[in-house]
N, C-alpha and C positions, 0 to 999 in steps of 0.2 A: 504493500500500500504506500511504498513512497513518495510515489510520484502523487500523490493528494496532499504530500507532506505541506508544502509550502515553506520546506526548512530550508532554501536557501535566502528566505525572505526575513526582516527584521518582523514589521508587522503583515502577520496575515487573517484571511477572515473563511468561515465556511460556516455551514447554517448548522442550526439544531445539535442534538443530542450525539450526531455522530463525530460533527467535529471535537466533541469533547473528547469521547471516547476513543478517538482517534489521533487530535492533536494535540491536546493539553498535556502531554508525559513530556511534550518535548519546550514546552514554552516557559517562561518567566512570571508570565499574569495574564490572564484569562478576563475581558472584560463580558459580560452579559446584557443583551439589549432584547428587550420584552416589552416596547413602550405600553402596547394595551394590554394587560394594564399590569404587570409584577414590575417593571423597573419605576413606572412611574408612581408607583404603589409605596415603595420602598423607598424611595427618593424625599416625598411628603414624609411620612415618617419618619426615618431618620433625620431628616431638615428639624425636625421639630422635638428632637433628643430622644426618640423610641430606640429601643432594639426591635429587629424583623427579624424573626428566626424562618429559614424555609422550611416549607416538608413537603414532599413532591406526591403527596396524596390527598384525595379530596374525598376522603370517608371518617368513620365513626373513630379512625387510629390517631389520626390528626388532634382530636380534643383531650386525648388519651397521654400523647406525647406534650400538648399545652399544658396539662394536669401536674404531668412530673418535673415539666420545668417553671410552677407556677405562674403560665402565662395566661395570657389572652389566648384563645383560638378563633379567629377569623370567621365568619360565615364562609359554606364552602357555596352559597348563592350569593352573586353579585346583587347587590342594593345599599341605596343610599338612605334608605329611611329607617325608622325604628333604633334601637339600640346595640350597639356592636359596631363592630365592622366586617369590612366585606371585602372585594378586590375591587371595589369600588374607589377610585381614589377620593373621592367627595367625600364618603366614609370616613377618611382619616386625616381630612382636614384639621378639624380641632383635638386630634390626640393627645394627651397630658406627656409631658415629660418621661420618663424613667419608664413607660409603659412597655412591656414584654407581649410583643405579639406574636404569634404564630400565623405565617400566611400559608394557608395552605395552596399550590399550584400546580398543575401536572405539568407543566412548561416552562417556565421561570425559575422554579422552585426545583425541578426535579432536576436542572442543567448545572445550578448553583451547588447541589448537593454533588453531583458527578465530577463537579471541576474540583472543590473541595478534596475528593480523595486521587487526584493526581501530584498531589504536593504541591503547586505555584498558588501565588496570590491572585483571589477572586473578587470582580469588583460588577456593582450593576449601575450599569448605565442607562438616562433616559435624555430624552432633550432638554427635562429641567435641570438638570445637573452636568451637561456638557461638557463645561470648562472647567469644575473640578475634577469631574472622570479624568478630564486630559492630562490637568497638572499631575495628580496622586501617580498615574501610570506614567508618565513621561519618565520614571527613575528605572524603569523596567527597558529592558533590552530584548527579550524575544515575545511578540504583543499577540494575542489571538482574542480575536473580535468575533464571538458567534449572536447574531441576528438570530433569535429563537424561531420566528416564525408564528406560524397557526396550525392546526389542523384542518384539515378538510373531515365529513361525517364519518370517512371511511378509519378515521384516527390516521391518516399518513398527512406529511410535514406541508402546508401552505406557507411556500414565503408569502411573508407580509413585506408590504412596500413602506409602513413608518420604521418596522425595524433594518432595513436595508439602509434607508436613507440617514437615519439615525446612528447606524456605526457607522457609514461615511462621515456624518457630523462630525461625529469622537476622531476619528483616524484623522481628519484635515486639522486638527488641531493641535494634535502631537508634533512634535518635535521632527526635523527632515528626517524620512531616515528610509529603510530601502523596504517599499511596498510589493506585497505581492498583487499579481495584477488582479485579482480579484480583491483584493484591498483599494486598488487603485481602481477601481469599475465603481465601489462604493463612493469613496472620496467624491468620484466625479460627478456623479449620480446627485449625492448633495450640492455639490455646487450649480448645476444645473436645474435642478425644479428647487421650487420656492418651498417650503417647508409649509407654509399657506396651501399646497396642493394636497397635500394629508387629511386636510378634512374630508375631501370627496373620495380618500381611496376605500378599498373595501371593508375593510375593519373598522372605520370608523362611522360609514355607512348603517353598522348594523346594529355597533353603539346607539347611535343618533336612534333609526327604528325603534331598536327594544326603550325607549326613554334615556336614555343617558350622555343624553348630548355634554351636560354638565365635565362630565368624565371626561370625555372628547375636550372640551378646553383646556382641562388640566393637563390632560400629558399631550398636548403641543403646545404647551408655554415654553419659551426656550429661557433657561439659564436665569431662573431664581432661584434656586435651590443651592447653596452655596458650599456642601458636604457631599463629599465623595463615598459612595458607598461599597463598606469595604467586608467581606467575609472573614469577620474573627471566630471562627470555629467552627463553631454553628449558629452565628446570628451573624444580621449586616450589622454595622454602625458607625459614626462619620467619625470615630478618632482611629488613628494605626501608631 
């Protein structure tokens, strides 16, 4: 499988689950981009001094694992009303401080857990948090930018077009250094459409539909979120 490697490249990028599994034994720092909605999920959070713990399941084991590490567990149903939260990022607007949440995510959540046990530092990226993603990793020398994606019904991998565009974001902001060209198709990619074109792509499309246009605003706000989100164990949190 070398030639998927992209190890003659400083930063490189490949989607999903399998770049991990595949290229993260050989890199430095792992950044993760899941803008709808785990990066931008955890970006609000953390910005506002929580710990996000991932857990890459979304059943009764999740509240289970919340229980042992006395945290919060997340709704595994997206919504912004009522009490709790959810993967909503509206949800976790007003989070208190020192708050220990449990996000539970088969995608976000389950790629973070994955990079975690290849040994290099993992970090999630959204467009609210761009320019400290770039700064925290810029000290990092072999860079792997995995775009989570979607699912399609069948459960196989839908690239999404925010998180493509969104590690191009990250990657154009790092420091010069020797791109793989599928690093460099991203880069371009951002430079090229208006980050204003995200509202109308598919993902957010169905946000909007199902109510949650709200959610749609938050994670294409670019660069208020001023904490890099960084995987200390098994939680994110904006200090390293």
């Amino acid at each position: 499988m070398g030639y998927f490697s992209q190890s003659q490249f400083d930063i490189r990028l490949e989607w999903g689950i399998h770049a991990i599994e595949q290229m993260a034994g050989d890199v430095d720092c792992v950044i993760i981009v899941d803008v709808m909605s785990f990066s931008t999920c955890v970006s609000i959070a953390v910005g506002r001094g929580a710990r996000v713990y991932p857990y890459p399941w979304k059943d009764d084991t999740a509240t289970e694992y919340g229980n042992n590490l006395g945290a919060i567990t997340a709704s595994t149903t997206r919504r912004f009303e009522g009490e709790g939260y959810s993967l909503s990022p509206v949800s976790l607007v007003a989070i208190p401080p020192e708050t220990k949440l449990v996000l539970p995510s088969p995608n976000g959540s389950a790629l973070a857990f994955k990079a975690r046990d290849s040994g290099c530092a993992v970090f999630c990226g959204s467009l609210r948090n761009l320019e400290a993603t770039a700064i925290a990793c810029a000290a990092y020398h072999r860079i792997l930018v995995v775009p989570c994606g979607e699912k399609w019904p069948d459960g196989s991998l839908r690239p999404a077009l925010e998180d493509w565009l969104t590690a191009g974001a990250i990657i154009s902001r790092l420091p010069k250094r020797n791109l793989s060209p599928e690093a460099q198709a991203a880069a371009a990619t951002f430079q090229a459409l208006p980050a204003t074109a995200l509202r109308q792509c598919s993902s957010a499309c169905e946000l909007i539909e199902r109510g949650f246009a709200a959610d749609v605003d938050l994670c294409l706000t670019t660069d208020v979120d001023d904490k890099a989100c960084w995987l200390n164990n098994d939680h994110f949190t904006g200090e390293k």
